[in-house]
N, C-alpha and C positions, 0 to 999 in steps of 0.2 A: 479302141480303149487302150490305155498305156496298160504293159503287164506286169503286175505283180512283183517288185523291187529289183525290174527289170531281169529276173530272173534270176533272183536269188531267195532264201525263206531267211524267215526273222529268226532272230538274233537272241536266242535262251539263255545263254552264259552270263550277258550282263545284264546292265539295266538301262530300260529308255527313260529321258526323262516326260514323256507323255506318250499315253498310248490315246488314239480314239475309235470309237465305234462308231462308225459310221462314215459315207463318201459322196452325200449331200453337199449343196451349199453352205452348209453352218460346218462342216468335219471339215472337208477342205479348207476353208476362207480359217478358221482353226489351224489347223496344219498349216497352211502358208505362212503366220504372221509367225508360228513359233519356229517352223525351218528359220525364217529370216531371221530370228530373237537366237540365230546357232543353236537350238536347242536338238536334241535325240529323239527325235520324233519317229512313230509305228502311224501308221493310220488302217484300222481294220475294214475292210467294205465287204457284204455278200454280196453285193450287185442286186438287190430288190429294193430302188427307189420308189417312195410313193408314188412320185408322176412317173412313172414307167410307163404310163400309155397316154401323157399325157404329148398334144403337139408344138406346146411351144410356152416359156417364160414369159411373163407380161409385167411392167412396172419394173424392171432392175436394167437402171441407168446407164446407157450405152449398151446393151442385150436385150431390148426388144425383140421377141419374136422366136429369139435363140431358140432351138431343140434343146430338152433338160439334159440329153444324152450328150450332147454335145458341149452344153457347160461343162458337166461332170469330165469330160473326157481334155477341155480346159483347164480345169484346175486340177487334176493329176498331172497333168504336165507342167504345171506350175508347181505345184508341190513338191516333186520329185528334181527339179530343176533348185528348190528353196533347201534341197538336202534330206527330205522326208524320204521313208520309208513306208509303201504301200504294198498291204498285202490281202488279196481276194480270198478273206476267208471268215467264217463265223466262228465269233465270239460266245461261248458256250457258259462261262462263268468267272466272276470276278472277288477275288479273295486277300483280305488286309492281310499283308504280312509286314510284321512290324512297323516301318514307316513307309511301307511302301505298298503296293499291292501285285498279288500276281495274279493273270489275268490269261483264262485256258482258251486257244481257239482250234479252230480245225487242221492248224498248223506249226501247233505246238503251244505251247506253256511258255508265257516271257513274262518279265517282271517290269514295275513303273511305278515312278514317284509319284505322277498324275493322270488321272482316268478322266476322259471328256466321253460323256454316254451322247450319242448326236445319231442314232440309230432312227428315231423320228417315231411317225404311227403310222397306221394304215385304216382306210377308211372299211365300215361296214356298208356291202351294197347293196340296191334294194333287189329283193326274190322277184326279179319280172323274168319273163323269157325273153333273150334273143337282145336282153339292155345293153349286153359289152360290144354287140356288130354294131351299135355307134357310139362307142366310146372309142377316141375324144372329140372325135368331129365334132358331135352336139349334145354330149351330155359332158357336167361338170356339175362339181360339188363347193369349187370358191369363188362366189360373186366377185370379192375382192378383187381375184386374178383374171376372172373371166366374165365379170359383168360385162363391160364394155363391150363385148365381141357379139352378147344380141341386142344387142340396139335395135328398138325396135320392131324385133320378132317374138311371138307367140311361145309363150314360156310357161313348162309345164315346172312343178316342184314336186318334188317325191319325201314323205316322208309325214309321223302321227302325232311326233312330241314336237313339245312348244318351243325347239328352234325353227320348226318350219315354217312356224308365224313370221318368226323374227326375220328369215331367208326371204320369204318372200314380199316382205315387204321392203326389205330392203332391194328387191330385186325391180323395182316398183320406179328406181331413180333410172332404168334403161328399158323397162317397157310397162306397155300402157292394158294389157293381154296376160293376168298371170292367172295360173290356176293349181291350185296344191291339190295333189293326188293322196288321199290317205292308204289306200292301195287296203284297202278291207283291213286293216287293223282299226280299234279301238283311239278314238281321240283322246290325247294327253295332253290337249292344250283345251283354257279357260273358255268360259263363254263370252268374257271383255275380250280374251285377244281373237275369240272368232268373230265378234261383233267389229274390229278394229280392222280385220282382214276383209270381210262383207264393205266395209265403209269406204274401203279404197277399192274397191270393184274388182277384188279378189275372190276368183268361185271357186268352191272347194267338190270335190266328189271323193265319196267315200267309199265307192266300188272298187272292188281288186281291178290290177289291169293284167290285162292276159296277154299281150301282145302290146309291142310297139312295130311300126311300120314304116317304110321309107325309102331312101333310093343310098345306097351305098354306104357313109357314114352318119350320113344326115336324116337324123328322124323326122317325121311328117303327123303323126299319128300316135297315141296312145289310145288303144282299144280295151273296152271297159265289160267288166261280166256282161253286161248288161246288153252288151252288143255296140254302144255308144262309140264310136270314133272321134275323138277330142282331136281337133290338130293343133298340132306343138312346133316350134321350128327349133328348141332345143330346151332341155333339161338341165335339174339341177336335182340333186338328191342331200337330205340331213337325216340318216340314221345312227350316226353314231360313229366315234372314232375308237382304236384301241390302239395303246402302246403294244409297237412291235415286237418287243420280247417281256420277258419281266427281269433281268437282270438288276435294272434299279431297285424292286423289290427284293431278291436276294440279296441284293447288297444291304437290304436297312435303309436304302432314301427313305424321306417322306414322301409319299405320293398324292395324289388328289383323287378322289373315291370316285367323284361326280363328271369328270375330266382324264383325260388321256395326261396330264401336265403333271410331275414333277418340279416339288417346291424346289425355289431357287434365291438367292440373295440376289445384290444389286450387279455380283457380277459373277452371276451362272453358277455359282456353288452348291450341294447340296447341302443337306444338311448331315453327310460324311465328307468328313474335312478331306480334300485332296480330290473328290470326285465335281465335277460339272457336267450340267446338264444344259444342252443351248437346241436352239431352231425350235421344231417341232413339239420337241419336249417341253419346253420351256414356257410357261405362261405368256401370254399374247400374242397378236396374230403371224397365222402360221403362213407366212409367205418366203420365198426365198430370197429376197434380199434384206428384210427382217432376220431370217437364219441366218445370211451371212454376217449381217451385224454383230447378232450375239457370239458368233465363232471369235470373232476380232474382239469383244468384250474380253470373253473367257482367257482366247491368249496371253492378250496384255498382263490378267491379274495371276494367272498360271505363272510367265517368265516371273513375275516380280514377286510372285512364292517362293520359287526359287533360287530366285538372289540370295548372295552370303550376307549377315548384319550389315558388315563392313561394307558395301554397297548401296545401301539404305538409308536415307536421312528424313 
């Protein structure tokens, strides 16, 4: 991993003109387009990526396959090379001052014209024992990302509310074998979308699982109070996502009550002028070439914020 502004700390005397939180796909691909735009860019990272366990990107064009670690460790090298400023530290609070804001982290207090919140969420997991010794081998939470990869295998779904309808039947276009685990919680989905889940030869069990089973990362087995042994060749879970900090909330965003998502205009803005919110955050799907999109959205309308009149037409 490239270190920390090559070994220097950020810059409290003046002003950047963007700071961002976060060293995802959507912070980075950010960072890149506004280094290039000459702009004074900070990029803040704690180093707690959501796919942090995950083994590899799927769908972003010419990086098939890529380790997330190893994008990530790509575009700081890009970035830093685009004239950006990277610094491994947390972002602790964010504060309008006049036309600008100052923005505290674990390495001091610096001030910015423009705030890009690109910090992301993090998933809620399901309470099984022993679920993370196969995580990522064969459990995953984005069909999107990781449909494709069980083709064809025995697919369990973890989770009580009525996205796990929606997950598994969607999970229904790469195999033919799915079964939603409510894991002893109370069902929070209809009796149309249990009937809809029945109708595509989705069987559900409603017993807690105590136990999954298997040979190294790859599960074989989810075992049922009941004593029941289900075999599975890999998992997916929908229990619920949360924003990884609430800084958007102290700052006054609007946020989405029902949703991890932070409202956003057509091009990443909050609704505090001068703040954007992109990837993760940002309404629709959470995938990382998606994130990188919106990063490249955000930039463009950031630089052209900050254009003089006299450059405007």
């Amino acid at each position: 991993m490239a270190t920390a502004l090559r070994g220097l700390m950020p810059d409290s005397a003046s002003i950047y003109d963007c700071i961002i939180i976060g060293g995802g796909p959507a912070g980075l691909t950010c960072a890149i387009f506004l280094g290039r735009y000459r702009r004074r860019v900070l990029l803040c990272d704690n180093g707690k990526p959501r796919n942090y366990a995950s083994r590899a990107i799927h769908g972003f064009i010419g990086q098939h396959n890529i380790d997330p670690a190893e994008l990530r460790r790509r575009g700081r090298e890009e970035a830093i090379d685009a004239g950006v400023e990277v610094c491994d530290c947390t972002v602790s609070k964010i504060e309008r001052d006049g036309d600008a804001f100052c923005v505290t982290t674990s390495a001091g207090t610096m001030r910015t014209r423009r705030v890009v919140l690109a910090y992301g969420v993090r998933d809620l997991v399901p309470d099984i024992p022993h679920l993370t010794d196969f995580y990522p081998g064969s459990i995953y939470h984005c069909p999107d990302c990781d449909g494709y990869e069980v083709t064809g295998k025995r697919v369990g779904v973890i989770g009580h509310g009525k996205r796990v309808i929606g997950l598994a039947l969607k999970l229904r276009q790469w195999s033919d074998d799915i079964t939603i685990f409510v894991n002893g919680k109370p069902r929070e989905f209809t009796k149309e979308q249990t009937s809809k889940a029945l109708a595509e030869g989705i069987d559900i069990k409603d017993e807690p699982v105590i136990a999954l089973t298997g040979n190294g990362d790859q599960v074989a087995h989810a075992v049922l109070e009941t004593g029941e042994r289900v075999e599975v060749g890999a998992l997916f879970f929908s229990i619920g996502t949360l924003r990884s900090c609430t800084l958007a909330e102290d700052l006054g965003c609007q946020v989405f009550e029902d949703q991890p998502c932070i409202a956003v205009d057509d091009y990443k803005q909050t609704t505090i002028e001068g703040v954007y919110a992109i990837g993760d955050l940002a309404p629709g799907s959470q995938l990382a070439v998606t994130s990188a999109a919106d990063g490249a959205v955000a930039a463009i309308a950031i630089n052209k914020s900050l254009l003089p009149p006299s450059r405007l037409v």
